[in-house]
PyMOL commands that place a pseudoatom at each C-alpha (Angstrom):
pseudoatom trace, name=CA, resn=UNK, resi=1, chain=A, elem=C, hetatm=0, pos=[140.396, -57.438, 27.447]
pseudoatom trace, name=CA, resn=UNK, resi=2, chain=A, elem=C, hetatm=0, pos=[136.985, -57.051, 26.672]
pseudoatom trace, name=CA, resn=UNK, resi=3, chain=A, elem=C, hetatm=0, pos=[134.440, -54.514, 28.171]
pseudoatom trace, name=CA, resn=UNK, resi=4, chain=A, elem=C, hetatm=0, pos=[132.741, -56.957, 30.691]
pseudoatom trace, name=CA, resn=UNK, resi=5, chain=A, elem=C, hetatm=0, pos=[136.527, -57.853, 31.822]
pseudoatom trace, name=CA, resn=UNK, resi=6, chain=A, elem=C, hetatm=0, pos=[137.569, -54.337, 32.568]
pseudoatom trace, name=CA, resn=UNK, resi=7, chain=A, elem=C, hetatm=0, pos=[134.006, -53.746, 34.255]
pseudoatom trace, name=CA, resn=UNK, resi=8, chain=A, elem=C, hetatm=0, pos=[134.765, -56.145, 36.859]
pseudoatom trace, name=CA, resn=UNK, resi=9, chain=A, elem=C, hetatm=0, pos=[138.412, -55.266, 37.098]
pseudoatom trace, name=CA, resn=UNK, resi=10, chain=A, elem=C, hetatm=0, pos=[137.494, -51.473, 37.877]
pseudoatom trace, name=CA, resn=UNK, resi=11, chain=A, elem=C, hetatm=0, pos=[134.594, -52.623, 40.301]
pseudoatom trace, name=CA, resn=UNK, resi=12, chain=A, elem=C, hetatm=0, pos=[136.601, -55.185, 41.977]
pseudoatom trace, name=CA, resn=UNK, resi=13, chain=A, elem=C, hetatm=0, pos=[139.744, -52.252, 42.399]
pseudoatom trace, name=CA, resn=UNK, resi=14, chain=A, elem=C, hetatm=0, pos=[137.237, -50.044, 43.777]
pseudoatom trace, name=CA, resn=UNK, resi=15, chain=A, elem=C, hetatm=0, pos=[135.902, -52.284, 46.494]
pseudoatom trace, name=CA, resn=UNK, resi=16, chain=A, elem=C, hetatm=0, pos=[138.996, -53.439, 47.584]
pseudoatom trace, name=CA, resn=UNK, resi=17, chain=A, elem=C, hetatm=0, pos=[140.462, -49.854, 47.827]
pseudoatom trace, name=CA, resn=UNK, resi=18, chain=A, elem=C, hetatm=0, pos=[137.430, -49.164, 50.188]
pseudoatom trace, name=CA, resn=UNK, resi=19, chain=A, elem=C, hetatm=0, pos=[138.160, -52.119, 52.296]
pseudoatom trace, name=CA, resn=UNK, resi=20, chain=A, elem=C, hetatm=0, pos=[141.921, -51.406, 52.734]
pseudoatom trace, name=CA, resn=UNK, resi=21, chain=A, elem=C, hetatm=0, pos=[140.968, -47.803, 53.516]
pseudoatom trace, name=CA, resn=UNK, resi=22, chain=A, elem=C, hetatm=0, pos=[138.475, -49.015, 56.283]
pseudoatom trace, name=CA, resn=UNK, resi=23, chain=A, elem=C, hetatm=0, pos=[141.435, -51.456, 57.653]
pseudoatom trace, name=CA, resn=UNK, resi=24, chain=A, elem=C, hetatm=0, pos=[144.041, -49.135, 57.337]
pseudoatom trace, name=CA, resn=UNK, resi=25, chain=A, elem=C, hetatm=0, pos=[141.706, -46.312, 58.843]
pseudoatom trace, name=CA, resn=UNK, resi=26, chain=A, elem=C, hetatm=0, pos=[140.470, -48.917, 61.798]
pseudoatom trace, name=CA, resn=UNK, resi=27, chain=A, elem=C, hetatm=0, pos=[144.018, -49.964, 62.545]
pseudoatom trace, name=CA, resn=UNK, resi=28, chain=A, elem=C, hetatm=0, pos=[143.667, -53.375, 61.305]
pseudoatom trace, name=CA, resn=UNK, resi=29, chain=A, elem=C, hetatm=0, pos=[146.541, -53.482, 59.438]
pseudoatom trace, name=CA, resn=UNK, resi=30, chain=A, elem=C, hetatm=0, pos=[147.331, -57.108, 58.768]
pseudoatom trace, name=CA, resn=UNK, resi=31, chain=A, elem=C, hetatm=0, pos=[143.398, -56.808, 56.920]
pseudoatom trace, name=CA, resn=UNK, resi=32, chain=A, elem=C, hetatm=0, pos=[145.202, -53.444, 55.085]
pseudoatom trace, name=CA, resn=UNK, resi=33, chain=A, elem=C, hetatm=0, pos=[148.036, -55.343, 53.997]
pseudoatom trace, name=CA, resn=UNK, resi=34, chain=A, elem=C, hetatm=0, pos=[145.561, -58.580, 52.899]
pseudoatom trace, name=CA, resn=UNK, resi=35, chain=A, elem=C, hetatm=0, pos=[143.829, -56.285, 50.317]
pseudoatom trace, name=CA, resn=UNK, resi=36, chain=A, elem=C, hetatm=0, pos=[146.782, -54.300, 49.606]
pseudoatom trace, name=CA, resn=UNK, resi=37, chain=A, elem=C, hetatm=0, pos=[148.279, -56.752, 48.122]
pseudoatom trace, name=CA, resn=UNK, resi=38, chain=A, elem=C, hetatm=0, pos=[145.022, -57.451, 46.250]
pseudoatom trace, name=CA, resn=UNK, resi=39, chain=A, elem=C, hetatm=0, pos=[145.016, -53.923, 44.910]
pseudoatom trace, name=CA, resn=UNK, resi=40, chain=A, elem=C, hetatm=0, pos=[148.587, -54.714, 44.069]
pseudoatom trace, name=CA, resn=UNK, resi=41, chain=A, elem=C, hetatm=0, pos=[147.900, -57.270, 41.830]
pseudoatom trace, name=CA, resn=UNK, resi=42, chain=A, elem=C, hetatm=0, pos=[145.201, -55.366, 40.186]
pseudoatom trace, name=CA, resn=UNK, resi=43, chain=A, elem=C, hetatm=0, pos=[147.189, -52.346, 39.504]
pseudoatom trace, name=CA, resn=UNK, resi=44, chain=A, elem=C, hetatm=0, pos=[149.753, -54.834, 38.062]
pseudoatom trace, name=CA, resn=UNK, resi=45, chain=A, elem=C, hetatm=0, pos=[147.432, -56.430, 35.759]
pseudoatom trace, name=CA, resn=UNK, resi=46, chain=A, elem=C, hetatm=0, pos=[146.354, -53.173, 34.431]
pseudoatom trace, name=CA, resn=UNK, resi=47, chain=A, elem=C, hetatm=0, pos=[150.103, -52.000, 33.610]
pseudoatom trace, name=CA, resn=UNK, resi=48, chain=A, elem=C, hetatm=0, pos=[150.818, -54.472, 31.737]
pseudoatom trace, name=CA, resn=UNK, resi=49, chain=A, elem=C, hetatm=0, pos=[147.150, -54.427, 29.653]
pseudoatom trace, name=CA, resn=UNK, resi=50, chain=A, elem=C, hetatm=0, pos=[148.242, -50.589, 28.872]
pseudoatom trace, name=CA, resn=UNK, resi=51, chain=A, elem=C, hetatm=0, pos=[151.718, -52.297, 27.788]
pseudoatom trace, name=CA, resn=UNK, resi=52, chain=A, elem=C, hetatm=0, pos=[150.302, -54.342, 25.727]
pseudoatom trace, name=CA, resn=UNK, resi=53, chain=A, elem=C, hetatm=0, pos=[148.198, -52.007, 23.785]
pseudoatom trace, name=CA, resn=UNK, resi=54, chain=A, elem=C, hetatm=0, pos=[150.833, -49.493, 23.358]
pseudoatom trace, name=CA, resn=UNK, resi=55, chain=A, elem=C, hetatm=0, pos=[152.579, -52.364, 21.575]
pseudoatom trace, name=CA, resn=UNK, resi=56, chain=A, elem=C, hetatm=0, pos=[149.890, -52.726, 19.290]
pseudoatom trace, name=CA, resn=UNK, resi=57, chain=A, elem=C, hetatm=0, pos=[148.878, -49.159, 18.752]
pseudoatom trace, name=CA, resn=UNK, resi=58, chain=A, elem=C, hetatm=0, pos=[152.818, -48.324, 17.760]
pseudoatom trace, name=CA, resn=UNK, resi=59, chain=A, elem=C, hetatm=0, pos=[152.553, -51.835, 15.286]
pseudoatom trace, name=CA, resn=UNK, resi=60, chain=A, elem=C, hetatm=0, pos=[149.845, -51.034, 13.892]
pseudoatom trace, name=CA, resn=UNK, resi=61, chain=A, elem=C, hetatm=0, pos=[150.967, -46.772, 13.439]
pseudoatom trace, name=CA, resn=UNK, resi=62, chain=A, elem=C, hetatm=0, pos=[153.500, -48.369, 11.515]
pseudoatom trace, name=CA, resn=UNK, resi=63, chain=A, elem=C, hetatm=0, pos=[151.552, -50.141, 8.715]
pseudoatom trace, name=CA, resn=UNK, resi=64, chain=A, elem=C, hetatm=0, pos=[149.770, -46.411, 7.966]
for i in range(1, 64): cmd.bond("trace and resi %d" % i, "trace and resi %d" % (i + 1))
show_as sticks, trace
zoom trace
């Protein structure tokens, strides 16, 4: 993942925690679910990037 990438990933999860706080808060809740799951995905994505380069930092520990 490159710098623009995680620039729009982290701008992206901020505006959609915003809106699914304003939902949630305003008792639209099928809106709060809508970009929870949204937010889901993003926190997904970004588990699995922080997987990924634990993999590679312990590979490449290894070649030291």
């Amino acid at each position: 993942m490159n710098r623009q990438q995680f620039i729009i990933i982290a701008l992206f999860t901020a505006v959609e925690t915003y809106f699914f706080n304003e939902a949630w808060m305003s008792g639209r809740y099928i809106m709060a679910a809508f970009w929870a799951i949204l937010l889901f995905r993003n926190f997904r994505v970004s588990y699995l990037m922080g997987k990924i380069v634990d993999v590679i930092d312990q590979h490449l520990k290894g070649k030291d």
